[in-house]
C-alpha positions in Angstrom: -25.3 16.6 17.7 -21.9 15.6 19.1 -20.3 12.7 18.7 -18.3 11.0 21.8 -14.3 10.6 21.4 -14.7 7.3 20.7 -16.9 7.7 18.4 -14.7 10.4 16.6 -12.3 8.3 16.5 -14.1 5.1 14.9 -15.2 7.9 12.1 -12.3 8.8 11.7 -11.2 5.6 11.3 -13.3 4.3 8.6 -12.7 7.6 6.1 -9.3 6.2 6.6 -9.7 2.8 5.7 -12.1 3.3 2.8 -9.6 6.2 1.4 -6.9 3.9 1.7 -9.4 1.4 0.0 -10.3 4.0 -2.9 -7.3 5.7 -3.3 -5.6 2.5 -4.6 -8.1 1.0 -6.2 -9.0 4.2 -8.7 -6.1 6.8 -7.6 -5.8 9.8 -5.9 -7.7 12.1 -8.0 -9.9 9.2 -8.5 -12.7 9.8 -5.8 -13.9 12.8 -4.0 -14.5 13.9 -0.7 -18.1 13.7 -1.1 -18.1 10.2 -2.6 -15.9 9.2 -0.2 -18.3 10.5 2.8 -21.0 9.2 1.4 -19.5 5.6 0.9 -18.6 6.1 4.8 -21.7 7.2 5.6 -21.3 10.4 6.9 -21.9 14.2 6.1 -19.0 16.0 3.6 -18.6 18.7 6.3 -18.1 16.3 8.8 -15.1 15.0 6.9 -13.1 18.6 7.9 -13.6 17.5 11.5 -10.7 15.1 10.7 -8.7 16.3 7.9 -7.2 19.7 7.1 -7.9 18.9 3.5 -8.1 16.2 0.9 -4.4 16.2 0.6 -3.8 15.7 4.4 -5.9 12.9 3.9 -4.1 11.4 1.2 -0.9 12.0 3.2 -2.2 10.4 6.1 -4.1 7.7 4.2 -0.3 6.7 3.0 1.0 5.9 6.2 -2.0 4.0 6.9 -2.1 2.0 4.2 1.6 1.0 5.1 0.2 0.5 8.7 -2.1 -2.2 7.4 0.2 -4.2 4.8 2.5 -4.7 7.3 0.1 -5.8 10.1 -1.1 -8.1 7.5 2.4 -9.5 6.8 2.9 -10.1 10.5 -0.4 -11.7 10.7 -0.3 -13.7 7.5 3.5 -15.1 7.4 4.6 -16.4 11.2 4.4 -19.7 10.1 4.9 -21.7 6.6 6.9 -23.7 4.1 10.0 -21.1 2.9 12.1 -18.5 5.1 9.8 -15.3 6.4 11.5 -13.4 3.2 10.2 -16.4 0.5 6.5 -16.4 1.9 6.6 -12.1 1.3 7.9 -12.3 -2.0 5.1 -15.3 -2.6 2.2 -13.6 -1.7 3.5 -10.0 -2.8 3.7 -11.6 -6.5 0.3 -13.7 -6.2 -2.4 -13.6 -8.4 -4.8 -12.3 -5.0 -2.6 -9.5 -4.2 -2.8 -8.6 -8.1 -6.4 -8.8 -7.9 -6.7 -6.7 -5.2 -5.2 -3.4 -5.4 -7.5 -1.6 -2.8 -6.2 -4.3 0.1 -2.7 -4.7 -1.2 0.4 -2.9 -1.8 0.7 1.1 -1.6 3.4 1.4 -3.7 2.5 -0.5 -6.5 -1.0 0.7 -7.0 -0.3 4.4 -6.2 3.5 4.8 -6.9 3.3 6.5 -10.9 -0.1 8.7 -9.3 2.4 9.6 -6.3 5.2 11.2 -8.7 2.8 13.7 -10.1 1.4 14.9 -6.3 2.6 18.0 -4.0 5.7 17.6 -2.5 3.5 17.1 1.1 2.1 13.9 -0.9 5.8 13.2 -2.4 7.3 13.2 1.4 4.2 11.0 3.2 4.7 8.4 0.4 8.9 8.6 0.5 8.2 8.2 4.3 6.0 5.2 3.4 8.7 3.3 1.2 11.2 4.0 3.7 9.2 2.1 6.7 8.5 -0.9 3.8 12.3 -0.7 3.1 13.0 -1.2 6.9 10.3 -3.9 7.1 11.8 -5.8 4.1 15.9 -5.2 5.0 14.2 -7.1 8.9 13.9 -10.4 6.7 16.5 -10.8 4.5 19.3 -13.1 4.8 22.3 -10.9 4.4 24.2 -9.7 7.1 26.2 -6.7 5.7 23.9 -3.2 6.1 25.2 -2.3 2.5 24.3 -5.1 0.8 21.5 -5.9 2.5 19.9 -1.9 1.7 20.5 -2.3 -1.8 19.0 -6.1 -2.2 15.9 -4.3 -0.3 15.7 -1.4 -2.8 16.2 -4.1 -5.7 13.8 -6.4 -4.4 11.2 -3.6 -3.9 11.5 -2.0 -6.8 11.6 -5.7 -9.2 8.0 -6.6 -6.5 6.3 -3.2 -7.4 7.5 -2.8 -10.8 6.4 -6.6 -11.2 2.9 -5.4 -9.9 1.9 -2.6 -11.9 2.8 -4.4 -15.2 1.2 -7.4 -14.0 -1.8 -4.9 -13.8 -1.3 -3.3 -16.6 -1.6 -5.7 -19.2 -4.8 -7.3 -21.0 -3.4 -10.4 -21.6 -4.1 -12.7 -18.6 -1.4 -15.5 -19.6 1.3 -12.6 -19.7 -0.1 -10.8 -16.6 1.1 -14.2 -14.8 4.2 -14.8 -16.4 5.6 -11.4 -15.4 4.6 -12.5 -11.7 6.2 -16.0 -11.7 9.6 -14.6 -13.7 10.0 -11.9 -11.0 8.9 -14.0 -8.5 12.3 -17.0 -9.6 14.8 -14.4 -10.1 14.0 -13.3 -6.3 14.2 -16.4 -4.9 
């Protein structure tokens, strides 16, 4: 049976949402194509209707997941108490976004899996930083390019690095002060 364009697309669609789901909630090598299908609801062959491969997918599932965190941060931070940049770094360091590694940040929830991929994976996630680094250089308050390019790759790197420890560790109380220490030095 075929399925219309439209509904192609809304297939395709949802493989990449939940893969982007998936993929940083338990890791690349952490679900397969056919759990993944089945968690869509459709058939494993019908998953090569739309990717190449389960690497295209995790290529494409990285600028997707970019796609969304930044729609979110459009949506989420047009108004508020703080500058645009203060309300990021806020709710890039809370407790929700460490909570919730399937709806939050790429980098931090796939960035050590990323390192040991194929250089295709390497390139889509390099891609991916670069288009969060452009986002984030948008808000700051500094007005030379220079400077304002390296505060962007310090504040990513302190906001990522931040996450993944806060994630890391078993001990609640610590998880939290990791969070609120990165969170002063940025502001």
């Amino acid at each position: 049976m075929r399925v219309s364009r439209e509904q192609a697309t809304e297939n395709r669609g949802k493989i990449l949402h939940t893969a982007a789901q998936l993929f940083r909630e338990k890791g690349f090598d952490g679900i397969g194509i056919a759990d993944l299908m089945k968690k869509v609801g459709l058939t494993h062959g019908g998953f090569y209707g739309h990717f190449a491969s389960k690497e295209d997918l995790m290529a494409q599932t990285c600028e997707y997941a970019v796609d969304d965190i930044l729609a979110q941060n459009r949506a989420s931070f047009g108004e508020g108490e703080g500058t645009y940049y203060q309300r990021f770094i806020a709710n890039y360091l809370s407790c929700e976004h460490r909570d919730n590694p399937g709806s939050g940040c790429l980098m931090a929830a796939l960035g050590a899996d990323a390192a040991r991929q194929s250089p295709m994976i390497k390139r889509a996630f390099t891609q991916s930083f670069n288009r969060l680094l452009a986002s984030l250089m948008k808000i700051l308050p500094v007005k030379n390019e220079a400077a304002k390019r390296e505060q962007a790759l310090a504040t990513l790197a302190s906001l990522v690095g931040a996450q993944v420890i806060a994630r890391a560790v078993d001990d609640p109380e610590l998880s939290q002060e990791v969070l609120r220490a990165v969170s002063k030095r940025l502001h």
